[in-house]
TORRO-996980 format. One line per field, with one value per residue (C-alpha): chain; x, y, z. Coordinates in Angstrom, 2 decimals, always signed. Layout:
! TORRO-996980
ch (A ...)
px (X ...)
py (Y ...)
pz (Z ...)
! end
This chain:
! TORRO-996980
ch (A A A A A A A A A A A A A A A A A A A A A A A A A A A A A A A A A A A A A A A A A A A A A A A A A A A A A A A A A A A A A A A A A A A A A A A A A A A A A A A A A A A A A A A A A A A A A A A A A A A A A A A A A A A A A A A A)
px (+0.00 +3.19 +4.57 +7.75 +6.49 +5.31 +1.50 +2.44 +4.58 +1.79 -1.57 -0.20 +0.50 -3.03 -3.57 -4.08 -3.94 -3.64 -7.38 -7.11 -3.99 -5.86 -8.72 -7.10 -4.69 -7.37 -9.08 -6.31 -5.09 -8.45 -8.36 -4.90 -6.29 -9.49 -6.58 -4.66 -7.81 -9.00 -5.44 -5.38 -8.89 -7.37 -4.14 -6.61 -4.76 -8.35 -11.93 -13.71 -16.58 -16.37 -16.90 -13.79 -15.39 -16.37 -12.83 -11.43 -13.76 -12.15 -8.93 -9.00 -10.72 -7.36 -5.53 -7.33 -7.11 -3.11 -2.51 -4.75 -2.92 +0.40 -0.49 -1.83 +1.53 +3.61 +1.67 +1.99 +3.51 +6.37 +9.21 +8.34 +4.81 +6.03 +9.07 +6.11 +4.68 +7.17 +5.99 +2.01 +2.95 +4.88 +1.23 -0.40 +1.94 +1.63 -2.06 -1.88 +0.32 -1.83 -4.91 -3.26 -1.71 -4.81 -6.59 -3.34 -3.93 -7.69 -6.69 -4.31 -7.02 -9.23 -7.82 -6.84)
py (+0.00 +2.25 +1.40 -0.72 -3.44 -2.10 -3.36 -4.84 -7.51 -8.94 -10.43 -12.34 -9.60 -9.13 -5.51 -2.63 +0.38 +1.64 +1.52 -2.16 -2.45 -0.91 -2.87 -5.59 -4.94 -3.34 -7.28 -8.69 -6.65 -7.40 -11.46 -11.53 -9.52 -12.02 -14.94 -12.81 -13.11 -16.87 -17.60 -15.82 -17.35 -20.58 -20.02 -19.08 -15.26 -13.60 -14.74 -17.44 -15.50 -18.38 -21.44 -23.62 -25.75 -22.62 -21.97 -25.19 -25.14 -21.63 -22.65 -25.23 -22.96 -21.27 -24.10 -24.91 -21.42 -20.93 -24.43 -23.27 -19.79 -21.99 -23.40 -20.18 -18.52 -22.02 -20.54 -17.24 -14.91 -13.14 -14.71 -13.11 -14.66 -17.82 -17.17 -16.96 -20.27 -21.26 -18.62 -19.75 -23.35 -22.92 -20.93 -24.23 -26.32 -24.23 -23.86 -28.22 -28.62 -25.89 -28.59 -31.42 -30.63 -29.64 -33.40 -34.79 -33.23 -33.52 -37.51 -37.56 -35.48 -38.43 -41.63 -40.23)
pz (+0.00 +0.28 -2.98 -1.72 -4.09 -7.55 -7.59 -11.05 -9.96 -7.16 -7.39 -9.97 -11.99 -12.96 -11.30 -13.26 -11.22 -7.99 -7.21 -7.65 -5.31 -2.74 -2.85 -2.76 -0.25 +1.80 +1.60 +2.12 +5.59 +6.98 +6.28 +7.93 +11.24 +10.77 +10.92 +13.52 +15.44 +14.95 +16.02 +19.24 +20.34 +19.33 +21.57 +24.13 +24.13 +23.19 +24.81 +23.31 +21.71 +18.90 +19.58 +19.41 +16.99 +14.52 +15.40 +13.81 +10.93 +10.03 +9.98 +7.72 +5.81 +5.78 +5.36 +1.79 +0.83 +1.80 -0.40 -3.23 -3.12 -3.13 -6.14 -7.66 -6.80 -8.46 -12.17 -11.21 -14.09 -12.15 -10.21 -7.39 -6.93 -7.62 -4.83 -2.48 -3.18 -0.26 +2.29 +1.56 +1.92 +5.20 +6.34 +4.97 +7.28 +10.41 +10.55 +9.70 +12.45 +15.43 +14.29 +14.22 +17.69 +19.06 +17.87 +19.59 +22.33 +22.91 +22.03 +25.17 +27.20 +26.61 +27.48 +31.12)
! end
């Protein structure tokens, strides 16, 4: 949104102009602080206003859109978007492994 990265080599070099970029960015700053958030209530840093199961269901919502976007960035047009193929696929992983560790865990919880 401050024009460190031209708005032409992003998005898959598909913007236009800078009413695009900020649109999209704008989108795109408010998912992450939606993800910022699901991941705090999932850490159990922010109150449980959602229930943990609305929780779960949300992120692997994420986790289908972060491997989709990998792929989308792998036939991306610029180098740059493909380069960050690797940065959405360690998102994929992380989110897999916080609910995987959290089945683990409620596993453990229940045989004791």
């Amino acid at each position: 949104m401050i024009k460190i990265v031209p708005y032409e080599i992003t998005w898959g070099g598909r913007l236009k102009n800078d009413s695009e970029m900020y649109v999209f960015e704008t989108i795109s700053i408010i998912i992450n602080l939606f993800l910022f958030s699901i991941l705090l209530i999932k850490g159990k840093y922010l109150g449980g206003f959602i229930p943990i199961k609305v929780v779960n269901v949300i992120l692997w919502g994420f986790f289908v859109v972060f491997g989709l976007n990998t792929i989308g960035n792998i036939l991306a047009k610029t180098n740059i978007e493909k380069f960050f193929a690797l940065l959405t696929l360690f998102f994929s992983i992380l989110i897999w492994i916080i609910l995987r560790k959290d089945k683990k865990h409620n596993t453990v919880k229940d045989t004791n």
